[in-house]
C-alpha positions in Angstrom: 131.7 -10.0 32.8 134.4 -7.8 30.5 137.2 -6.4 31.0 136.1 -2.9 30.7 133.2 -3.9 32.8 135.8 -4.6 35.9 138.1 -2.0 35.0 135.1 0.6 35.8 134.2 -1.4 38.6 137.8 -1.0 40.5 138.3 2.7 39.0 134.6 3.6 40.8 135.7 1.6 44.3 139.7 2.9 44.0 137.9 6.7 44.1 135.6 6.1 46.5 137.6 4.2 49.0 140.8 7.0 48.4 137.9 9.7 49.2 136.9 8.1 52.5 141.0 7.0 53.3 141.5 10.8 52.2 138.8 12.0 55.1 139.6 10.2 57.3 143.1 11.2 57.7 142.2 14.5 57.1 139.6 14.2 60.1 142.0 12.7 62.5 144.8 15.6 61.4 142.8 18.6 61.4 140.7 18.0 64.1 141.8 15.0 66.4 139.9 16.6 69.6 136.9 16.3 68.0 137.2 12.5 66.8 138.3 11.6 70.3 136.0 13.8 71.7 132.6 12.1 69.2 133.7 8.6 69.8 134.9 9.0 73.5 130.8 9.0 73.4 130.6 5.3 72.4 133.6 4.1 74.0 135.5 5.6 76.9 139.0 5.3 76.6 142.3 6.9 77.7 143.8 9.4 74.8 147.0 7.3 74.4 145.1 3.7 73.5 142.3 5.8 70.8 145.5 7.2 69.1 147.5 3.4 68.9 144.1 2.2 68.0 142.8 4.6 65.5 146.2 5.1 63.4 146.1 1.1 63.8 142.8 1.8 61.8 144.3 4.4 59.4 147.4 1.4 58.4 145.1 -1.1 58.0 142.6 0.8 55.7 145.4 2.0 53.5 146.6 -1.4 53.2 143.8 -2.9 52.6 142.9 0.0 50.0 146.2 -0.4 48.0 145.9 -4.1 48.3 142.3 -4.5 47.1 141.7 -1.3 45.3 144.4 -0.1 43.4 146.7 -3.2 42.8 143.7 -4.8 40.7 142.7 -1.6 39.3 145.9 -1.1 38.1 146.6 -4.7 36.5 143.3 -4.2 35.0 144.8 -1.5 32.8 148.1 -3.0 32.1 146.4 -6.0 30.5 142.9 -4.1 29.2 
């Protein structure tokens, strides 16, 4: 596999990943009713644990997305 090969690899998962990262915040800002309301379905919890939990989600995600995503993407470019 090449270098540009893995370059366009990490660009295609860095935007895709930053979309979803991107809507889900924007999900749990604009509407967090709703989200507790949809998975409140699924799993009954009190308000205050779904908000520790699910911003536990959102910090994990985004590290895992700048650790996975854009760190490699970005040293891809630096040496390609």
């Amino acid at each position: 596999m090449d270098i540009q090969t893995l370059t366009a690899f990490f660009m295609w998962c860095t935007i895709i990943n930053g979309a979803l990262l991107i809507l889900w915040i924007s999900m749990c800002a604009l509407a967090p009713n709703l989200v507790y309301r949809t998975q409140s379905l699924w799993f009954p919890l009190p308000r205050e644990t779904f908000n520790v939990i699910i911003y536990s989600f959102l910090g994990l995600f985004k590290i895992v997305f700048l650790v996975f995503n854009v760190t490699p993407y970005v040293a891809l470019l630096i040496i390609g």
